[in-house]
Structures are given as C-alpha cells and as structure tokens.
matplotlib code that plots the C-alpha trace (Angstrom):
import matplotlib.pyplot as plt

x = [90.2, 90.9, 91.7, 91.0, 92.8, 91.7, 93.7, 96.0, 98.9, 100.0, 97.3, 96.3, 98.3, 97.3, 98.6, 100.6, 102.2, 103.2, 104.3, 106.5, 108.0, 108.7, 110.1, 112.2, 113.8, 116.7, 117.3, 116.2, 115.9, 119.3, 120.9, 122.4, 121.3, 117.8, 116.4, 117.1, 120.5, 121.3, 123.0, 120.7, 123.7, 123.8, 122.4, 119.8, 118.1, 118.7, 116.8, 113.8, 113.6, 113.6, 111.1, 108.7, 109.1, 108.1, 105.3, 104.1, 104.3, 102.3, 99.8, 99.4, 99.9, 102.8, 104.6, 107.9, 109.0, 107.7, 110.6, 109.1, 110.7, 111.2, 111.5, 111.0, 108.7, 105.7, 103.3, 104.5, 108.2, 106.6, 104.9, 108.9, 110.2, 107.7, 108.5, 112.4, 112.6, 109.9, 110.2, 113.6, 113.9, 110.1, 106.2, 104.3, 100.6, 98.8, 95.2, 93.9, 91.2, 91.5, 93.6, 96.5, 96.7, 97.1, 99.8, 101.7, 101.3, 102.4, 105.6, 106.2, 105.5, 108.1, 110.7, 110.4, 111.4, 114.5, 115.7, 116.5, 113.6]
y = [91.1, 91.0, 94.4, 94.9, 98.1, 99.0, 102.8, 103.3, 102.4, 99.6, 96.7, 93.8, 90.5, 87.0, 85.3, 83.0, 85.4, 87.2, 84.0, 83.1, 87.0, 86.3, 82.8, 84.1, 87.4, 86.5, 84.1, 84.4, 81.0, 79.6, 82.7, 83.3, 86.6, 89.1, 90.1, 93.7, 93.1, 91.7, 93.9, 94.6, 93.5, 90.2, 87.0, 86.4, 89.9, 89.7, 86.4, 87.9, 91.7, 88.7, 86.5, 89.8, 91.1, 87.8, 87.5, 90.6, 90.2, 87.3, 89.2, 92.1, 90.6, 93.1, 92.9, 92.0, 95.7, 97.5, 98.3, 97.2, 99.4, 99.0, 102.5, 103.3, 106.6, 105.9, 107.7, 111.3, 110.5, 110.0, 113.8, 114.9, 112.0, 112.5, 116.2, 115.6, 112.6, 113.6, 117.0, 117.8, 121.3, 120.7, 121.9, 119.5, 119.8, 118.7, 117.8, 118.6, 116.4, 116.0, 116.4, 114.2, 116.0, 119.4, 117.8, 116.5, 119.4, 121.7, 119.7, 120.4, 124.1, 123.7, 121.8, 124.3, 126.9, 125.3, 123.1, 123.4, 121.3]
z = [126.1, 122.5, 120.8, 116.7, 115.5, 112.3, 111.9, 108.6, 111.1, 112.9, 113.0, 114.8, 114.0, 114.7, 117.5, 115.7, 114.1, 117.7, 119.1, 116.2, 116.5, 120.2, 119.7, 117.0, 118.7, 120.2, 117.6, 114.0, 112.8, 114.5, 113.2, 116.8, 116.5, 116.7, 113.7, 115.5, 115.9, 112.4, 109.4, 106.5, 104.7, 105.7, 104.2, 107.0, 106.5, 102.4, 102.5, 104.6, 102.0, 99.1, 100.7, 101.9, 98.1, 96.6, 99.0, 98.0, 94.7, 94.8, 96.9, 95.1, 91.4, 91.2, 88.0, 87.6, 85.6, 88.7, 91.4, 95.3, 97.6, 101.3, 102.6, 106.7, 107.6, 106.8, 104.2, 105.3, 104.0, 100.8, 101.2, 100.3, 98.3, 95.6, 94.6, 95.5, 93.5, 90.9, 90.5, 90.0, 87.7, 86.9, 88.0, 90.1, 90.5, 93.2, 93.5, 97.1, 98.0, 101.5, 104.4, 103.6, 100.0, 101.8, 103.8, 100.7, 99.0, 102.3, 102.3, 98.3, 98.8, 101.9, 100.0, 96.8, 99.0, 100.8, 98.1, 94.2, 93.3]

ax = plt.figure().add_subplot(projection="3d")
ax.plot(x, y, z, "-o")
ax.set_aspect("equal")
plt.show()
C-alpha cells in the first residue's frame, strides 16, 4: 500500500530517494561514517549544507544577497526567533489571521514578558 502525506510536516519521498538514504547510512558516500554520526564541522557535512543551499537556490530563484539559513525546529521556533531577533528594544505588530498567527503572536506576548525584547 502506498501512502501520500500531504500535512505541512514531514512528506512522502520517492523511493529512490529512500533507497539511496538507506544505502548511504552507515556510510555517506565512502565517508566511513553515517551522515548521523558526522560533525557539522566537517568537510562531508559542509559539502552536503553547500550542495542543499545551491539546490535551493536554484529552486527557488533565491538571490544571491538573501542569507539561506538551516535552522532545526520547525515553523514554531520561528514564532520566538522573529520578535527576539527582530524586535530587540522595539514594537512588533502582528496581524492575526488565523491560528498559526495567534500562536506567533502568543509566543511574542510570552517572550515580551520574560525577556528584554
């Protein structure tokens, strides 16, 4: 039975790309080593953050004076990187349009309280 996930998280990926994942996990491309395992300081894992950001520029016509960031957490981490990176000493308005706007501005309201924003 084949399963299609179409939710905001993770997503269904080709079977190609599964086998070459499982192929390639307990050694990354003669590396000797998972992709798990590695540093993200190391050559191997700078190559594949290069490679991923060049692919995605490419993809999504990003422009080279735009920053591509790799950041773990998913969309809620952004909820409190916004105001704490954004918002520093200032006012932030939020437009609440739905539910995820009422949880990024819960988490600014939150953060304006515990933090010097």
């Amino acid at each position: 039975m084949t399963v299609y996930n179409f939710s905001a998280g993770p997503a269904t990926l080709p079977k190609p790309v599964l086998e070459q994942a499982r192929d390639e996990l307990l050694d990354y491309q003669g590396s000797g080593m998972s992709v798990l395992e590695m540093s993200h300081r190391s050559p191997e894992f700078d190559k594949i953050i290069k490679d991923a950001e060049e692919l995605l520029r490419e993809l999504m016509a990003i422009p080279d004076n735009y920053k591509v960031l790799f950041l773990p957490g998913g969309g809620s981490l952004q909820f409190t990187m916004v105001p704490l990176n954004l918002a520093q000493g200032k006012k932030a308005y939020y437009l609440v349009g739905g539910s995820w706007g009422k949880k990024a501005y819960n988490a600014a309201v939150l953060l304006s309280k515990t933090c010097l924003l």
